[in-house]
C-alpha positions, 0 to 999 in steps of 0.5 A: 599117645593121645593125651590133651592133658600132656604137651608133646615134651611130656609125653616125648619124656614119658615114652624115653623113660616108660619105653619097657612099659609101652606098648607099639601100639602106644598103650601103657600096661600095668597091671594090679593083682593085688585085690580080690575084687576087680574094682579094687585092682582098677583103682590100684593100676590108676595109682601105678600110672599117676605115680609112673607118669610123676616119677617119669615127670620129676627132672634129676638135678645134674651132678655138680663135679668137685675135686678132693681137698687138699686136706683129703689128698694129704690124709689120703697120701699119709694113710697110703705110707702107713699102709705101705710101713705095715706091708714092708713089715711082712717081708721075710728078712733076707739073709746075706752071709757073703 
């Protein structure tokens, strides 16, 4: 890519995340059928590449990890024994006449 507007970090971005759409030969392909006249499809691709390159741009925040409360673990845990109240229920009442 030979781009003066982007620096060497952009466009690093942009090929890792474009890749499928880049060609070997370093030429980003999109293409537009949108319109009925050329002109129209010209300025529909030109949309595609700046909204592309944009949202190839934008850098995702890093999930923060978090942990169950403990008022999740013991909700969680009372509703696993009414569970298993309910299934106990089910079974057949085996009958021991010895």
């Amino acid at each position: 890519m030979s781009s003066n507007i982007l620096n060497d970090e952009q466009k690093n971005i942009i090929l890792e995340k474009l890749a499928n759409k880049i060609t070997d030969s370093g030429y980003l392909l999109v293409k537009s059928r949108t319109e009925r006249t050329q002109l129209g499809n010209k300025e529909e691709v030109i949309k595609k590449i700046h909204l592309l390159i944009n949202h190839a741009l934008i850098k995702r925040k890093k999930r923060k990890p978090t942990k169950p409360t403990k008022a999740s673990k013991i909700n969680r845990i009372k509703i696993k024994k009414e569970k298993g109240i309910i299934k106990e229920g089910r079974k057949k009442i085996k009958n021991y006449d010895e």
